[in-house]
N, C-alpha and C positions, 0 to 999 in steps of 0.2 A: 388468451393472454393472461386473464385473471388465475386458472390452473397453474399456467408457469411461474408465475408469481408465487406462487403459494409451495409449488416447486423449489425453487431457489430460496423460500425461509425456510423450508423445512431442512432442505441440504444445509444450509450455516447454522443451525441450533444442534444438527446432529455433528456437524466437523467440531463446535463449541462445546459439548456435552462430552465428545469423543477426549478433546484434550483437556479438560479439569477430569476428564474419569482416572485418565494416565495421570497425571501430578498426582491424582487420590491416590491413586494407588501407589506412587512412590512414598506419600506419606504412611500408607498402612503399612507397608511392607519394611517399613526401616529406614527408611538410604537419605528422608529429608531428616528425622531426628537423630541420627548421628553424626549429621553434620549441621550443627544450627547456623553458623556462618550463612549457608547458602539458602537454606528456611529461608531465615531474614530477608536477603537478598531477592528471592523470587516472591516476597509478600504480596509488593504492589501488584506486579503483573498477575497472578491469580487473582486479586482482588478485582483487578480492569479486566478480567475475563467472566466473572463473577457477572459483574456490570452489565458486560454486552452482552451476555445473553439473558439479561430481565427486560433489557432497554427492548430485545425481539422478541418477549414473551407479550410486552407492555404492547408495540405496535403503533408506539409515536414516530412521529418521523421529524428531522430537528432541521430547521429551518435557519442558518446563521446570515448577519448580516454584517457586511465588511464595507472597508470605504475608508479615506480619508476625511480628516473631521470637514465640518461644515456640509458632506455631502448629502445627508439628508438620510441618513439612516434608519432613526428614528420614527421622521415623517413617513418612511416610505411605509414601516411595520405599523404605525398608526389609521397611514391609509387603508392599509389589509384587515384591520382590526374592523374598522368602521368609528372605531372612538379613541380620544387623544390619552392611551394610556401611559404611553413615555412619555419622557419630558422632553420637550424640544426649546429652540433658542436662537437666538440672533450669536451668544458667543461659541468661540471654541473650546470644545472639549465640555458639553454639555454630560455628556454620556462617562461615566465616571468608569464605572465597573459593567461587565456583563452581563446583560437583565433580562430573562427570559417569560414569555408569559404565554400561555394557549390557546388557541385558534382552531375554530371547528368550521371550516369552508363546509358548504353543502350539506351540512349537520350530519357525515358517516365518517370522514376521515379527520384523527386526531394530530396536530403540530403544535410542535412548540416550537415559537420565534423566539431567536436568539439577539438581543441587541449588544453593540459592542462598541468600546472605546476607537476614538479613530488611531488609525494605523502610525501617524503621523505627530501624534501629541510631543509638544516640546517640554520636556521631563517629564514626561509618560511614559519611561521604557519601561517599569512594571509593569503597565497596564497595556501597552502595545501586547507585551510577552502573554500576559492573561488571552488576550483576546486572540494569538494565532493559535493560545494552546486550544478553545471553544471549538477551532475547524476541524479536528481531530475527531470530535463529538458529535458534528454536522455532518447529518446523510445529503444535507444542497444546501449551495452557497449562494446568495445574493451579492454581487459587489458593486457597489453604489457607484457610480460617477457622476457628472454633472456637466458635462463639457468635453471636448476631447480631453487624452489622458497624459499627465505628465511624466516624468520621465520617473519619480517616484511612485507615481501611481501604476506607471504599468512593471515596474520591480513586485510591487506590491502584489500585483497581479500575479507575475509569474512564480511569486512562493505559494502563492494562492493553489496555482496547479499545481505544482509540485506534490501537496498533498492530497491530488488522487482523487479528489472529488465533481462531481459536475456541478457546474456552476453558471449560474444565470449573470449576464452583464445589464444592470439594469440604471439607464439614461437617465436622470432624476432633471428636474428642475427647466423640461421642454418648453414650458409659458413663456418661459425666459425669451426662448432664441424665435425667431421668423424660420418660416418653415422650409424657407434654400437654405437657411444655418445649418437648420434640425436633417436633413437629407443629408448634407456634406460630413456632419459629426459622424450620424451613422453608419457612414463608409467605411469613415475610420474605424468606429469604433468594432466595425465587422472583423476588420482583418487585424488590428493591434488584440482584441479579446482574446483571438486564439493562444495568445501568449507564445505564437512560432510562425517569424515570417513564409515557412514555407506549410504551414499549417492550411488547411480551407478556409474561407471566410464562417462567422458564426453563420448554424442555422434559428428561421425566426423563432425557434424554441427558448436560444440562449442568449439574445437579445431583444431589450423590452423597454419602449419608450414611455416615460410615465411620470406624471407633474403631482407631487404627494404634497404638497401644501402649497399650491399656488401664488403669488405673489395678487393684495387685495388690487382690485382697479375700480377706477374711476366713472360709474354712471349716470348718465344723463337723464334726467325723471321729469318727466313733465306732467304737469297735476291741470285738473280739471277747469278749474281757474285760468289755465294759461300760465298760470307761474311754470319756471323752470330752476331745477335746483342740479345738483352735484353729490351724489353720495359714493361712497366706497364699500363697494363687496368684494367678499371672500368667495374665487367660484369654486365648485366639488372637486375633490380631487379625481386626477384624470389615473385612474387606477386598475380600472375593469380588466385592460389587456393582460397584467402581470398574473392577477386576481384567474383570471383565466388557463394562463401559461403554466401557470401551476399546479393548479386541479387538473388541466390536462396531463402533466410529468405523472401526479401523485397516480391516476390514476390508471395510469399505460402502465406507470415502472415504479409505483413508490415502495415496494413490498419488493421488487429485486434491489434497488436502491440501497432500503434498510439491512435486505441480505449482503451485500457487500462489503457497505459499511463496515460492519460488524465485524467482517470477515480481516477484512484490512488491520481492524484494531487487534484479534484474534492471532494475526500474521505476526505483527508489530512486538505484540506481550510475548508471540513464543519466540520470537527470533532475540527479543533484550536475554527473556532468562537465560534460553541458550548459549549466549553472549558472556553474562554473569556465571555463568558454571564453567564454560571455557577456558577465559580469565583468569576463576578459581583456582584451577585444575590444570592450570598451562604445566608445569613437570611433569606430574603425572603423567601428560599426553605423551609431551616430548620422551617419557621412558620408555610407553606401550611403541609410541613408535620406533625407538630404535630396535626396541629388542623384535619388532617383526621384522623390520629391517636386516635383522642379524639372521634368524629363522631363514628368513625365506633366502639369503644369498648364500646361505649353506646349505640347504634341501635342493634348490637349483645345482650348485655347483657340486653335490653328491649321486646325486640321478644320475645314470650313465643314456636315458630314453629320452628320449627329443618332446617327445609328446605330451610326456607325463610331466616333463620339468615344469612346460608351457602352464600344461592343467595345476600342478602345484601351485605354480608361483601368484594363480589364479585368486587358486583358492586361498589362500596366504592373505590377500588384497583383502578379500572379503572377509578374513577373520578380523582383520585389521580395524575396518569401518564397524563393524561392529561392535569392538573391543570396544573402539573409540565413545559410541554412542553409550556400552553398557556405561563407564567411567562418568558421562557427563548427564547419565540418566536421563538417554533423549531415545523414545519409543525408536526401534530397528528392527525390519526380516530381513528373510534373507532377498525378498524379493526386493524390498528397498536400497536394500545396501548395494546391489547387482545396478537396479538401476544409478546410482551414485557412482559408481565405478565406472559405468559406461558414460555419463557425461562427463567424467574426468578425463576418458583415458581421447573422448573426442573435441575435449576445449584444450585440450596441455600444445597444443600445437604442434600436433605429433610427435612429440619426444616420445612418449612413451609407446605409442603404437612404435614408434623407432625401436623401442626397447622390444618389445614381443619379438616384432620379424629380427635384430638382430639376435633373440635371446633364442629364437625358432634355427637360424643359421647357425648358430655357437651349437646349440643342442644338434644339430646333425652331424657336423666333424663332431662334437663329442662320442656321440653314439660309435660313431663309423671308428674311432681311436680306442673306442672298449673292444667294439667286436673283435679289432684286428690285434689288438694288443699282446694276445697269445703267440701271433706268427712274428711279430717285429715288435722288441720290446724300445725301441722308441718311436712306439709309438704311445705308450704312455706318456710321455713329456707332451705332446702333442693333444693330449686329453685334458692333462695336469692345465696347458694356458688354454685351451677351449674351457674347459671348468673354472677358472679361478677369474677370465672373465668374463664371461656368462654371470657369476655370482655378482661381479662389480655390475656390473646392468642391472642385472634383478636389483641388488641391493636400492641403487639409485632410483630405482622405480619402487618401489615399495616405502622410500623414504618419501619421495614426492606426489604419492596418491596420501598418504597418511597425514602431511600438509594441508593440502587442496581439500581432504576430507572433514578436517577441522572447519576448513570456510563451508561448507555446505551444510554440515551438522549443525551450523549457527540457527536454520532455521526451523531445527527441533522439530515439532508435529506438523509441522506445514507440509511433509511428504505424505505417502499414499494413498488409498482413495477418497478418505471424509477427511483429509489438512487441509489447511485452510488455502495455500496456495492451489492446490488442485482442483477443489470449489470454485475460487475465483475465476481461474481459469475456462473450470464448466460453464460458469454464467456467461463469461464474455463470450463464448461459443455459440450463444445460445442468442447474443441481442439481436435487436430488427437493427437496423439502418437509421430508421425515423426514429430512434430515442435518443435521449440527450446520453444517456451511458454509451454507445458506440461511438463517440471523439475519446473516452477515458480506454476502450476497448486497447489500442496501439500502448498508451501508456501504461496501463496497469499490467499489460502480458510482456513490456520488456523486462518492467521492474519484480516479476515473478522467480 
């Protein structure tokens, strides 16, 4: 397990090393300094690329904690701590800003705990925003509750997944409830955590009962004398399970985790730049693509060969996606561009296979109207509408791959074998069953 691990960082440092090698290289080569607009523009994302792959040289892995306020946030990372480093409190919205501090479970593996303003703050939408931006950063999530979940909380929850990360559902504040309460919450809270009623219920990995500051009680002391008195203690916090649940993650998966992660943010920066150069560069596309559009419905409609027009109009496509990529300065072969082609031409909902076999039928009366054209000369008229529409299809198909090509190219390096979507892919290929990344498994490979 631990080799695979070490597998999967080593794959996301070379997919991340792979794409700032290509942006170098556009920078060396000319195409970002003559255009500073776009420089500018892909700053951040090379920067946030920059980023992730120190954060996977460094080998922290970033622990964030979520929840609405009062839930015990705080307490719960204090509990993990063993000492009251954040500040906690009776009011809300104790937690102002983001506050991250270090933790070394078992004295080998390095985290940093993230604490966060509650979700919830009334005139806190700065600081709401601050703290969904921190989940971005977080290879695991903690999200606090305290009771079953409300109708806000579990909203909360589901942006929470949304962002692709595994996440622990962790009970806070159990002293509270009698322990037919404490069974019944759990139930819930099994099948609402999933964030999808038709989802599994959580495994015990992702749910984790646990009293981070107990509430003091009242003890009965009876002293030597016979006197009896009444004093109030604080009991330990009941934390050990969590404290447990975690070292076990860190250390089955924390090192594919952080490969992930990484990977995701790496997805994320090339798919914005890509985005940003698109954008930029929308005419210029819009030109490349007519004029292949023109190209190729005149090379189709000038072939008299059935076969050959097929293979043209092919090859035409693929000059196309390429074109497209040289312009928007996003890495393309020929072997990527082919596979590009081929998921277009099998998500357009057959139009365009439409377009082949009807472009293959027009090309055979074309041909058969050349051959014969000698012995019966109308039969060139007969050529002349097999040709001119054949071209109208080609053209149509050559217009509408060069569209659809524009949505795919958005994701830049993320195509062939070290982009970062390919990676991810490899990893989730590769999980067991029994890790918490195989519930992200379904979701992370639709959104690829």
């Amino acid at each position: 397990m631990r080799n695979l691990q070490e597998t999967h960082l080593n794959r996301a440092r070379a997919s991340l090393r792979q794409a700032l090698s290509w942006y170098g290289y556009l920078r060396k080569s000319g195409q970002l300094s003559s255009n500073p607009e776009l420089a500018g523009l892909m700053k951040p994302e090379l920067e946030a690329l920059n980023s992730t792959l120190n954060k996977l040289d460094s080998n922290i892995i970033r622990i964030a904690a979520f929840g609405l306020v009062s839930r015990g946030k705080s307490a719960v990372l204090n509990a993990l701590l063993g000492e009251k480093i954040l500040q906690t409190g009776p009011l809300n919205g104790v937690t102002q800003w983001p506050r991250s501090v270090r933790w070394q479970p078992g004295g080998k593996v390095l985290v940093e705990l993230i604490d966060t303003p509650g979700l919830d703050e009334i005139e806190g939408e700065s600081r709401a925003d601050m703290a969904r931006e921190v989940v971005h950063q977080a290879d695991l999530i903690l999200f606090v509750v305290s009771g079953d979940i409300t109708r806000t909380e579990y909203q909360a929850l589901l942006e929470l997944r949304q962002a692709q990360k595994p996440l622990i559902l962790v009970f806070n504040k159990i002293d509270l409830y009698p322990d037919t309460d404490q069974g019944a919450i759990y139930q819930n809270l099994q099948q609402l955590g999933a964030g999808n009623p038709q989802a599994k219920p959580l495994l015990p990995d992702e749910i984790v009962m646990v009293a981070a500051e107990p509430a003091p009680m009242e003890v009965r002391v009876e002293w030597p004398d016979g006197r009896v008195s009444y004093e109030w203690e604080t009991p330990a916090p009941q934390i050990d399970e969590l404290k447990e649940t975690i070292l076990n993650i860190l250390n089955r998966e924390g090192r594919s985790l952080l490969a992930l992660n990484a990977l995701i943010q790496a997805r994320d920066a090339e798919a914005a730049i890509a985005q940003k150069t698109i954008d930029l560069r929308e005419q210029e596309a819009e030109n490349i693509i007519w004029q292949f559009t023109k190209y190729k419905a005149l090379a189709v409609m000038l072939n008299p060969i059935a076969f050959l027009d097929i293979l043209g109009g092919t090859v035409a496509d693929l000059a196309l996606i390429r074109a497209l990529a040289r312009l928007y300065g996003l890495p393309m072969t020929s072997y990527e561009a082919g596979k590009i082609l081929k998921t277009i031409l099998f998500s357009s909902g057959g139009l365009l296979l439409g377009e082949l076999g009807s472009s293959f039928l027009l090309g055979l009366g074309k041909s058969t109207a050349a051959i014969t054209s000698g012995d019966n000369p109308s039969n060139i008229t007969a050529f002349a509408g097999s040709a001119i529409a054949q071209a109208g299809i080609a053209g149509y198909g050559a217009y509408s791959v060069g569209k659809a090509a524009q949505v795919y190219l958005e994701k830049g390096c993320t195509w062939g074998q070290l982009g970062a979507s390919s990676v991810i892919q490899e990893i989730l290929s590769q999980v067991d069953q029994n890790t918490i990344l195989y519930r992200l498994r379904q979701e992370l490979g639709l959104k690829l």
